[in-house]
matplotlib code that plots the C-alpha trace (Angstrom):
import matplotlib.pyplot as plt

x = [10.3, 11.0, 14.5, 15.9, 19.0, 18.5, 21.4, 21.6, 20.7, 23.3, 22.3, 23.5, 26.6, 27.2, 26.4, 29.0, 31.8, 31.4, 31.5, 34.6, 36.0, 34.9, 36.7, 39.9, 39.7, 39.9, 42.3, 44.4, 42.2, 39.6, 37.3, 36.9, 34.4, 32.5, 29.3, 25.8, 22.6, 20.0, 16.3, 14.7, 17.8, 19.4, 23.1, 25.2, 28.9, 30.4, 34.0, 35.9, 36.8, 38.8, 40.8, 43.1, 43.9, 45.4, 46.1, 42.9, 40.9, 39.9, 38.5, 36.3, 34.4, 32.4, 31.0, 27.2, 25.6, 22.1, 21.3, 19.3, 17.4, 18.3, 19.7, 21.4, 23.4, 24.5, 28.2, 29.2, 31.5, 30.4, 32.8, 33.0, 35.3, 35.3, 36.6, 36.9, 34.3, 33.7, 33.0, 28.8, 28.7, 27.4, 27.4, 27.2, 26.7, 28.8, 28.2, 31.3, 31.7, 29.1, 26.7, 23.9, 22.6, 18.9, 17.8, 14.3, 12.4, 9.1, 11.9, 12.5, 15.8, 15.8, 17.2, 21.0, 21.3, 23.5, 21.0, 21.4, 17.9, 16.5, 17.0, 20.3, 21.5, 20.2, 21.5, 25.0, 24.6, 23.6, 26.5, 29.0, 27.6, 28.0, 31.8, 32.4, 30.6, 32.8, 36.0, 35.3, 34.9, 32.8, 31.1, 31.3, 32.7, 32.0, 30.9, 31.3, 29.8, 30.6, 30.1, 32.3, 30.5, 27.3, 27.1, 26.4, 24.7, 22.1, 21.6, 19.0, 17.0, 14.7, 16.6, 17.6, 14.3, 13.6, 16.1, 18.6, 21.5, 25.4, 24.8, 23.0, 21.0, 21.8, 18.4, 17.0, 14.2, 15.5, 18.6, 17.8, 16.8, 14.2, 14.4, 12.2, 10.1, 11.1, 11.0, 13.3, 11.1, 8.0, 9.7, 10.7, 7.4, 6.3, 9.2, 7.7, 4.8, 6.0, 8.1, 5.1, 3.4, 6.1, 6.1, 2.8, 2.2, -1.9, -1.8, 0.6, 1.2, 1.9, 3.3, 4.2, 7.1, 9.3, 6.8, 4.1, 6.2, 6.3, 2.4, 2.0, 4.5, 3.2, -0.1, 0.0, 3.6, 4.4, 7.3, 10.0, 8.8, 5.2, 6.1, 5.6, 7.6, 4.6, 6.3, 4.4, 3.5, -0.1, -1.0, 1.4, 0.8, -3.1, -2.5, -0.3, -2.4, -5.3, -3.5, -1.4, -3.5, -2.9, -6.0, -5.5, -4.0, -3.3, -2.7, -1.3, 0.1, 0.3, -3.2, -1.7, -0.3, -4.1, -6.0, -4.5, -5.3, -8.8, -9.5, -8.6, -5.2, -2.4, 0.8, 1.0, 4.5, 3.8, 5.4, 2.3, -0.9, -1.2, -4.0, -6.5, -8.4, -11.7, -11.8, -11.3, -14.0, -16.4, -15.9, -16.1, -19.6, -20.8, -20.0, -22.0, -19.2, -20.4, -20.4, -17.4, -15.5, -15.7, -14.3, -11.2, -10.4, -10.8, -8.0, -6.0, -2.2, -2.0, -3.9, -2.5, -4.0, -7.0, -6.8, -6.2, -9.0, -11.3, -10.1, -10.7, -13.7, -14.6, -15.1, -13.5, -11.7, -9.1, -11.8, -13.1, -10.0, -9.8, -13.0, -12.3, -9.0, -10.1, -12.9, -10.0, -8.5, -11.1, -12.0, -8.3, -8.8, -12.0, -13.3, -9.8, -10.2, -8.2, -9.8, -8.6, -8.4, -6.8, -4.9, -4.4, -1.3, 0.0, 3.3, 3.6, 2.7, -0.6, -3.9, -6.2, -8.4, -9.2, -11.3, -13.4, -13.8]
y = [-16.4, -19.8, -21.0, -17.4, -17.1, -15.0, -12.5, -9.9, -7.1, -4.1, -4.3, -7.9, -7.5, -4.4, -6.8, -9.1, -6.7, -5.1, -8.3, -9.3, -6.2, -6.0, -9.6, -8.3, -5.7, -7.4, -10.5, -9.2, -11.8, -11.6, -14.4, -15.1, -16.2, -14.6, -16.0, -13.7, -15.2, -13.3, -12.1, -15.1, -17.7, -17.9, -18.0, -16.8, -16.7, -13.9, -13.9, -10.7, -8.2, -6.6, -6.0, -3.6, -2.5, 0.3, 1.7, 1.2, 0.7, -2.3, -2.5, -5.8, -5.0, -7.0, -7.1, -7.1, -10.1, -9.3, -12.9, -12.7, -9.1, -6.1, -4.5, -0.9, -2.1, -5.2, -5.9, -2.7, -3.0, -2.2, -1.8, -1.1, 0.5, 0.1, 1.4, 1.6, 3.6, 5.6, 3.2, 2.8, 4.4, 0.9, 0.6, 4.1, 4.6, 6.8, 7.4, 7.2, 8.0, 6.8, 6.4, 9.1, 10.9, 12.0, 15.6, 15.4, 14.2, 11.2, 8.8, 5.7, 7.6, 11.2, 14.4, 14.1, 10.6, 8.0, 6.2, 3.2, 2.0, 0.1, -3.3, -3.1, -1.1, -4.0, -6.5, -5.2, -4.2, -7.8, -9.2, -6.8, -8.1, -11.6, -11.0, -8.4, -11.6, -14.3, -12.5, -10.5, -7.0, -4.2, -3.9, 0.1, 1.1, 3.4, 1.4, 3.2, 1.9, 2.9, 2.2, 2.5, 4.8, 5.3, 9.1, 7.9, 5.3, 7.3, 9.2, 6.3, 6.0, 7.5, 8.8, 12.3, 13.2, 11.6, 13.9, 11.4, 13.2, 12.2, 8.5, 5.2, 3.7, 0.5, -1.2, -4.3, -6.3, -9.8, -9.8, -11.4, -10.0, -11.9, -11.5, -9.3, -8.7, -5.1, -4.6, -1.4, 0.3, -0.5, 0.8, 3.8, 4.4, 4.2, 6.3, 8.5, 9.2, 9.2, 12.1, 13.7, 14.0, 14.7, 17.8, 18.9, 18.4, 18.0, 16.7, 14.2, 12.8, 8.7, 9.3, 6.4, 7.2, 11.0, 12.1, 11.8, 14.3, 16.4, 16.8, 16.8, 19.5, 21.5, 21.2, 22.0, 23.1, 20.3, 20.0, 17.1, 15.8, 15.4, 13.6, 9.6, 7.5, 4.8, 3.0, -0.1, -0.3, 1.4, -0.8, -0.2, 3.2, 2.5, 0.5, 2.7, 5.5, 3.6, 3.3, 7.0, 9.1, 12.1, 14.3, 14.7, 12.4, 12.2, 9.1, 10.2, 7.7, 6.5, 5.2, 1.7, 1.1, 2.9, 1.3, -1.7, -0.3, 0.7, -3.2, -3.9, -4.7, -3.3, -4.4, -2.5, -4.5, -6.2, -9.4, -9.3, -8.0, -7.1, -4.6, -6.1, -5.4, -6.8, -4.9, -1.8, -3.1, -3.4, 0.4, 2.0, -0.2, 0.9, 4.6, 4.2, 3.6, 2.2, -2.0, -1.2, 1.2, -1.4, -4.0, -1.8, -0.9, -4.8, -5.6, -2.4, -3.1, -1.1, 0.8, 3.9, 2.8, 2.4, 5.7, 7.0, 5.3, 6.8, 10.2, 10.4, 9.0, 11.9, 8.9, 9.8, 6.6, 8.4, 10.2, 6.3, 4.9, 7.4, 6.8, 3.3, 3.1, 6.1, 3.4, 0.6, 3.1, 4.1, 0.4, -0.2, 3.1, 1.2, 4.4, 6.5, 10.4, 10.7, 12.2, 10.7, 12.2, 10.5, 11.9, 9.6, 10.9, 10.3, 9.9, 13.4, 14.3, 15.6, 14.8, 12.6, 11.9, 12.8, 12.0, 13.5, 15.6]
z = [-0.4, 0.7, 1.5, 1.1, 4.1, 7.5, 8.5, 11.4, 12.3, 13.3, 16.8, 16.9, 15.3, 17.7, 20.8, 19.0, 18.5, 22.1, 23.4, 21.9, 22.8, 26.3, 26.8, 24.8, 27.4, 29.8, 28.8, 26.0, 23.9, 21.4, 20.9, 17.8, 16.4, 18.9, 20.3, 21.5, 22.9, 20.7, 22.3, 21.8, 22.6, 19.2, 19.8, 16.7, 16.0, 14.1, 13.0, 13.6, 11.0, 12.7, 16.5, 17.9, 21.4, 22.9, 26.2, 28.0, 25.2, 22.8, 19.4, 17.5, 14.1, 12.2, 9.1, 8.5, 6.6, 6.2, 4.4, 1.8, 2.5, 0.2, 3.2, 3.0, 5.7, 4.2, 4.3, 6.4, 8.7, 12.6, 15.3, 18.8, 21.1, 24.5, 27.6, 31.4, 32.9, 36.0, 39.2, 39.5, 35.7, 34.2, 30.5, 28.7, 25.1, 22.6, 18.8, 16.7, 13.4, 11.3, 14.0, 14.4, 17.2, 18.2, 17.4, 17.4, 20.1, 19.5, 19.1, 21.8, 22.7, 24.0, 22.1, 22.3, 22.8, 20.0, 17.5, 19.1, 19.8, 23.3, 22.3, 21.6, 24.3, 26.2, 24.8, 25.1, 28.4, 29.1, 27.2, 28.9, 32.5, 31.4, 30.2, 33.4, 36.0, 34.2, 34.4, 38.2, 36.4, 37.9, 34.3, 34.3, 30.3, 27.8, 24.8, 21.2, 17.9, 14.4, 10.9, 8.4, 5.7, 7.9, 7.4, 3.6, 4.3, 6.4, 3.1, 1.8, 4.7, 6.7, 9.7, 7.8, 8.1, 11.2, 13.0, 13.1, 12.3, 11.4, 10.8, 10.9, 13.6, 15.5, 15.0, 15.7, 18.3, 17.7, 16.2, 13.2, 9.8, 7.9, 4.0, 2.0, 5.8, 5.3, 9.1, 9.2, 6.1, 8.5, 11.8, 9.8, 9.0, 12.5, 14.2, 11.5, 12.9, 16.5, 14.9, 13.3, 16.3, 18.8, 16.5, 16.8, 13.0, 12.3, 8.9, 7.3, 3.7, 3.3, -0.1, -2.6, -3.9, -4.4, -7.2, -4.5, -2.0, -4.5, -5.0, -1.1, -0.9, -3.7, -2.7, 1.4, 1.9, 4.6, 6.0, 5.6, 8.8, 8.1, 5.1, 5.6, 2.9, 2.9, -0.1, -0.9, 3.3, 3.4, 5.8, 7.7, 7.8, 8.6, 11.4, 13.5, 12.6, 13.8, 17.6, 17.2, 15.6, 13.7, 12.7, 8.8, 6.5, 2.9, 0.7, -2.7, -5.2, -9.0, -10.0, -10.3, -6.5, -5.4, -7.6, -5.1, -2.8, -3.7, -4.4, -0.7, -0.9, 2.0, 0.5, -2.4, -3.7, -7.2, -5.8, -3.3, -5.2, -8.6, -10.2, -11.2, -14.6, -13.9, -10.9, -12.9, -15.6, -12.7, -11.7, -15.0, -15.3, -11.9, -13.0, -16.1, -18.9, -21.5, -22.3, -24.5, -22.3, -19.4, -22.0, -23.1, -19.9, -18.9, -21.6, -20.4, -19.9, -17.1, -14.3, -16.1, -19.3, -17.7, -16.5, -19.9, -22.0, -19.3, -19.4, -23.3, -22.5, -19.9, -17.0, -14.4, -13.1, -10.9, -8.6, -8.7, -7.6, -5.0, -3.6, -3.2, -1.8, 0.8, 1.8, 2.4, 4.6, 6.3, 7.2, 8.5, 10.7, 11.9, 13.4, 15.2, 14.7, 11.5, 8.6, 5.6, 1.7, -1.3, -4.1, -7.1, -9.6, -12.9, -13.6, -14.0, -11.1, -12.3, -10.2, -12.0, -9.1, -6.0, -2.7, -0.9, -4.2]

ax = plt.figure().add_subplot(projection="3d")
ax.plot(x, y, z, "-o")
ax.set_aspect("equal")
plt.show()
């Protein structure tokens, strides 16, 4: 993904906005553009959306430019408010519309508190010290962010389930979103096990895709909470599971992303890794399919096709599959107390294979 353009993240364009706000505040002026010194010294100028002030109170939004990345976020527009504060209060944070708030605890933020994660609570509260040093203000305000549209927004991610209610989170470590990194998919899959376990939950499901859910939830009754949208990201999922630990987990997918993941690969995207035939071949022969049976499923258009020669052929590929890809895990786990078991699915849901059996 070379030459593909870098945007920013909603924590940076929040810094932004409260900065230009904070100044209008105290000035009657907005800059704009608006200049931030990101975490690791980029220094970005965002042009203002909008501005409004009131009586004690002033308003800069911006619009989100993600780049490049298929961002949910991309192109909404973020706007803070702020206001005077009580002397000694420092910078406190308020969710506006759009914005959620905390309601289950295992999150970096405590139950109650706006979505607005560490790093960019920081780096507003560093911006609004700079402005309040400059101009000889006491830096005490109430700073509140909003999205336009957040509380649908929120709707295609993660933080329904993770107890993030009413909104979107403000997210980001650097500032800067990298195309196609998926960086919020993978923190969401990490603040989903923090989640998991802050709950006490003993078993969780990294699921593929919603078919997947469905068999976890059919299958052990978990709740929404022990469900882990792993997506293409088993890796991901591995190695945080490797350091935070949960006793039980389940992998279920289609036999195409496990069969992936059964031939060692983590990224399960098909820009990344691709199934590969001879791999399958190699399975069926180890299994004891026949010469000919190895060579159709060699030629097979798909993983799934694969699958279905051998089921006709009373093989059973899918507890194969299974048993290979729970070996990958295991390997990634490299020896933390999670006891792993592997469901591999059809496209109807049904289990073709399975292991341990």
């Amino acid at each position: 993904m070379t030459g593909l353009r870098h945007g920013w993240t909603t924590g940076a364009c929040a810094t932004a906005a409260t900065t230009a706000a904070y100044t209008a505040l105290l000035t009657g002026e907005f800059p704009d553009p608006v200049r931030i010194t990101l975490p690791k010294g980029r220094t970005p100028a965002f042009a203002l959306a909008r501005e409004a002030t009131g009586d004690g109170w002033a308003m800069a939004a911006i619009v989100k430019d993600a780049g490049d990345d298929p961002d949910v976020t991309h192109g909404a527009l973020i706007s803070a408010t702020v206001r005077p504060g009580a002397p000694g209060s420092g910078v406190t944070f308020r969710a506006g519309p759009g914005v959620g708030t905390v309601t289950k605890p295992g999150l970096p933020l405590p139950v109650g508190e706006p979505a607005i994660n560490p790093v960019p609570r920081r780096m507003m509260s560093e911006h609004v010290a700079e402005v309040a040093a400059r101009l000889g203000a006491p830096g005490d305000v109430i700073v509140e962010i909003s999205v336009a549209g957040g509380a649908e927004l929120a709707k295609k991610t993660w933080n329904p389930r993770l107890g993030i209610l009413g909104g979107l989170s403000i997210l980001g470590t650097t500032g800067v979103v990298v195309p196609y990194s998926c960086s919020a998919w993978i923190d969401s899959i990490r603040r989903g096990v923090d989640v998991a376990r802050a709950a006490g939950h003993r078993h969780v499901a990294a699921c593929t895709g919603s078919t997947s859910e469905q068999v976890a939830t059919t299958l052990y009754g978990l709740p929404d909470d022990a469900l882990l949208d792993m997506g293409d990201f088993a890796g991901a999922v591995l190695k945080y599971l490797r350091r935070h630990p949960i006793p039980r987990l389940t992998i279920v997918g289609g036999v195409g992303k496990l069969a992936k993941l059964a031939d060692g690969h983590l990224d399960l995207h098909s820009a990344r890794s691709q199934v590969d035939p001879a791999f399958l071949s190699a399975l069926v022969s180890s299994a004891g399919g026949s010469p000919e049976l190895a060579a159709q499923v060699g030629s097979a258009n798909t993983a799934l096709h694969a699958l279905r020669l051998c089921q006709e052929a009373g093989l059973p590929l899918g507890d194969l599959i299974a048993a290979r890809a729970h070996g990958t895990a295991a390997a990634v786990l490299a020896g933390a107390p999670v006891t792993v078991e592997v469901l591999v699915i059809d496209r109807a849901g049904t289990v073709a294979g399975r292991y341990p059996a």
